[in-house]
N, C-alpha and C positions, 0 to 999 in steps of 0.2 A: 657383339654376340647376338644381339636381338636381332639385328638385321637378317644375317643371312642363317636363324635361328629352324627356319622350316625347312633347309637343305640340309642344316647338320645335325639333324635326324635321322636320315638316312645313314648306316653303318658304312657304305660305300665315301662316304663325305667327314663324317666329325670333324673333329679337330681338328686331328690331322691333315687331314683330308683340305679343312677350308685354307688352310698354313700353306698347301703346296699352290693352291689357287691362287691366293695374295702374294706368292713367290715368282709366279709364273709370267713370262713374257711375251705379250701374243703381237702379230701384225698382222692387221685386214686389208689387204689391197684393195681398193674398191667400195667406194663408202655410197652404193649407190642398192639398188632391190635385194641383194642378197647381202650386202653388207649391213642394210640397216638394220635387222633380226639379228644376226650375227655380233653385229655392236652390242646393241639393246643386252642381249642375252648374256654374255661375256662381261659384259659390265654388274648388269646384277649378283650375274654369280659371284662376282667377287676376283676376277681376274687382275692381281698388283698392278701390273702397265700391261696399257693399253694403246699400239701405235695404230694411227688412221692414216692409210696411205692412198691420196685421189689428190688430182690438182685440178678437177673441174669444180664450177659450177652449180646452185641449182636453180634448175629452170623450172617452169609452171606444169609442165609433162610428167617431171618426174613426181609430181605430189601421191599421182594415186597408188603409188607404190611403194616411193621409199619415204617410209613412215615417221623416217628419224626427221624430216622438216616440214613447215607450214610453210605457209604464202606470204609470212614476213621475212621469211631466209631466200626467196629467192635471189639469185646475180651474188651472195655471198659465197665461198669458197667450203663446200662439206665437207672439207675437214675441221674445219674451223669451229663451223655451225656440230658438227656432231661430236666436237670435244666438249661444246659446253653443257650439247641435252647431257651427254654421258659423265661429266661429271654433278649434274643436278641430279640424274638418277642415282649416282652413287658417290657422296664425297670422298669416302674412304679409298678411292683407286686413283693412280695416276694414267693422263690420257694425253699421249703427245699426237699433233696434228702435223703429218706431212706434208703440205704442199706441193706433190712434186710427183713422178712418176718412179715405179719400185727400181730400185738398185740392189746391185750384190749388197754393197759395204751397209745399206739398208738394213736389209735382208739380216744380214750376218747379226745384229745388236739382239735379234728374239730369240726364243725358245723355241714357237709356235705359230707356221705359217698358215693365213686362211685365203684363197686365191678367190677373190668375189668378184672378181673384173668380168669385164662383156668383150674382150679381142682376143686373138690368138696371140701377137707377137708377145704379152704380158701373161698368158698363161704358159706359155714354152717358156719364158724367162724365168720366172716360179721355179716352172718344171726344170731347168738345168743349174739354178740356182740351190733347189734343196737337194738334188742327189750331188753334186760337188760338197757341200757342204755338211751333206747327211742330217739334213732339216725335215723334220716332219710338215709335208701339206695336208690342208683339207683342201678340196676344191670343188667346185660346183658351176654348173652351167644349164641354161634354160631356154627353151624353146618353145612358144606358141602356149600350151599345155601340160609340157612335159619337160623333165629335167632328167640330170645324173646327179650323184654325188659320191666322194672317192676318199677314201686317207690313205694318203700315198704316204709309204714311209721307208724310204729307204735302206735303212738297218734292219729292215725285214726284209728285204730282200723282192719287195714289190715291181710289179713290169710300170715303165715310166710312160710319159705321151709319148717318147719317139720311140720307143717297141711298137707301136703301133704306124705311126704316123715319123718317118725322119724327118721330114721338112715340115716348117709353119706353114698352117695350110693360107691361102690368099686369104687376104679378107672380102669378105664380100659374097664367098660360097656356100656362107648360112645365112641367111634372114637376121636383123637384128629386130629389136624391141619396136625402133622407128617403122622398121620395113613390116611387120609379120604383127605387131600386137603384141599385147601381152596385157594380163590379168593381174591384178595386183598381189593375191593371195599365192600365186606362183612362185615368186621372188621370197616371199613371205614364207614360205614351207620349206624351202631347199637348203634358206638362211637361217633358221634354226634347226635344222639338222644338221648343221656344218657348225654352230656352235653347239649344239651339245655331244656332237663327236670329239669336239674339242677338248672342251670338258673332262668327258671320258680321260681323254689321251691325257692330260694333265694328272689325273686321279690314279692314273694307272691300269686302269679297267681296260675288258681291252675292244679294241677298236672292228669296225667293220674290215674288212680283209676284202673285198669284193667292190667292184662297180655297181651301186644302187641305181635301178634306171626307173621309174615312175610316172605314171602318166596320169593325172588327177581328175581328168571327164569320167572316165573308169574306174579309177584308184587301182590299174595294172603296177602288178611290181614285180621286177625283175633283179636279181642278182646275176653278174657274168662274174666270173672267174678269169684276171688278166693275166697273160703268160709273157714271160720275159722273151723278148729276142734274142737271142745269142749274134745274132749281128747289130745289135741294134748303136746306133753312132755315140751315143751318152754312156750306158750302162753296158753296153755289150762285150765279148772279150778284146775287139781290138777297137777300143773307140777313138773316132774322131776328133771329137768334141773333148777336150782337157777342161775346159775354162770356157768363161764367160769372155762374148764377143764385144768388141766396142760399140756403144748404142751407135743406133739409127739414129737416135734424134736430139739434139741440143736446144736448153734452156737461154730466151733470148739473152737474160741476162748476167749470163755464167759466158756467154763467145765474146770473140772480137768481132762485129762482121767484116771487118774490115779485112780480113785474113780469109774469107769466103767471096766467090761470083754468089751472087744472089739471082735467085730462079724462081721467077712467077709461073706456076703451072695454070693456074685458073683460065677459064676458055674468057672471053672475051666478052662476053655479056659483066661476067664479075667483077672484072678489069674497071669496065667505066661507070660499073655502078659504087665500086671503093678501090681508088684511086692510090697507088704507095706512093708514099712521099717522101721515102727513104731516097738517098741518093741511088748512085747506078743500079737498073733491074734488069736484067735480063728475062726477054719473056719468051716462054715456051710451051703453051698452051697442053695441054698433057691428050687431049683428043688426037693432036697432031706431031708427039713429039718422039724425035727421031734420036737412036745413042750418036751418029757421026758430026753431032753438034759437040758434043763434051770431049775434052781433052784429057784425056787419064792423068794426066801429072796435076790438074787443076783442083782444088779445093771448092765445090759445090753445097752450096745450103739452099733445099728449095722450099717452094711454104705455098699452101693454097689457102682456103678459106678456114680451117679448122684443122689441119695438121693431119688428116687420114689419107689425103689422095697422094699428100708427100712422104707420108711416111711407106706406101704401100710401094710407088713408085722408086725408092730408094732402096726395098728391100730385092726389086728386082735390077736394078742395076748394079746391087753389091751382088749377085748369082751369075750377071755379067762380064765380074770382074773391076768393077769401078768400086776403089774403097776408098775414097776421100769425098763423098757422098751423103748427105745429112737432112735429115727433115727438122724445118723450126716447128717445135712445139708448140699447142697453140696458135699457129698460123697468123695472118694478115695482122690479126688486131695485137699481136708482138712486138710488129714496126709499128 
């Protein structure tokens, strides 16, 4: 009671209020700029479980931002690392650590989704994940300066990403963090707006209805008003989209590879500078590679340096029509 004793003061919170919080079961995809606020915050509130879902890393880059680690968690796994700050911040809540990249059957165990990823393919996932489901998202995305922030809630009858957008758009057609910068207090603003929308949404109170669009050089703020498609492929009246697709990308150690051609796309400089020493590779340099190499009846798992040039690559040749097509997660350092 002491603890979370200056929130249940507020008449919007008491008792009741704090009972539905320690009820409540939230998932952060993304335990990286906007999930570390979002953690942080959701933890003190007092949020009962708590899933962290990220199978990366952290690196020395990401320090000036995501706040949940220091220079001793580097190369450990932030899921891992931000179950334990988050249970030192709060011992009263449980905090399960994902390992892995979001899944439906994931998905399905919470109450309360929060999309804090930095790719398309994992926010359209979210995105067709909670309107099948009728799962509440918060979701938030950031650029240079300036962000959005959304609560997408299905049972309200809200427009999805693909009302606007049918297809995942490529990657690579926005700027990321690496490419463009980014400021630390960025990630930091959008991530606790996206928990205490959360909040909100837990409490009952009600939530923003609008895309929040912001730009912090200026403090411009914007609300749009999203309008449903009537054709749109997820939500619309004749949709396409029933159900969730089979992933793009396989866990090395959930395959067989033996039951996959393996495919090195890496150009050739990569090649000899890290060597596979898996048995049979098939190499296909991705600068130069051509579909009337692949066999459509053939099972293909290809892998580059870090899992994005084959994941990106796979999603164009499943719109090809090749669906026995697969990106290794993780890439090279897999084998």
């Amino acid at each position: 009671m002491e603890y979370y004793s200056r929130q249940m003061i507020l008449p919007e919170v008491g008792e009741v209020g704090q009972k539905k919080l320690s009820a409540s079961k939230c998932l952060v995809v993304g335990a990286g700029g906007l999930g570390s606020p979002a953690l942080l915050y959701l933890a003190a509130a007092g949020v009962g479980t708590i899933g962290v879902c990220d199978f990366d890393r952290v690196s020395i880059s990401n320090l000036h931002r995501q706040t949940l680690y220091s220079v001793d968690d580097v190369g450990r796994a932030k899921a891992e690392v931000a179950k334990g700050k988050l249970t030192e911040k709060n011992p009263h809540i449980k905090v399960i650590a994902h390992i892995k990249k979001a899944s439906e059957s994931l998905v399905g165990a919470y109450d309360l989704i929060f999309d804090c990823s930095d790719n398309f393919q994992t926010k359209f996932l979210l995105n067709d994940i909670a309107f099948l489901h009728k799962k509440p998202l918060i979701r938030a995305s950031i650029y240079r300066f300036e962000g959005q922030m959304q609560s997408y809630l299905p049972e309200r009858g809200d427009a999805c990403l693909r009302c606007s957008w049918e297809d995942v758009p490529e990657e690579g057609c926005v700027g990321s963090c690496t490419q463009v910068g980014v400021l630390g207090p960025l990630p930091g603003f959008f991530g606790t707006l996206q928990a205490m929308e959360g909040i909100k949404w837990i409490l009952g109170m009600p939530v923003l209805s609008k895309l929040l669009l912001y730009e912090l050089t200026s403090h411009t703020q914007k609300k749009l008003t999203l309008h449903k498609n009537p054709a749109c492929p997820l939500c619309g009246a004749s949709p396409r989209i029933t159900q969730i697709e089979p992933s793009m990308e396989l866990e090395r150690d959930k395959v067989d590879l033996d039951q996959y051609i393996l495919v090195d796309i890496r150009e050739k400089a990569e090649v000899e500078e890290q060597a596979v020493t898996h048995r049979a590779v098939k190499y296909l340099p991705l600068s130069s590679f051509k579909l009337d190499v692949l066999d459509p009846n053939c099972s293909y798992l290809f892998f580059c340096r870090s899992g994005r040039r084959s994941l990106h690559l796979v999603g164009q040749l499943r719109k090809e029509g090749f669906k026995k097509v697969y990106s290794l997660i993780g890439g090279i350092d897999q084998l």
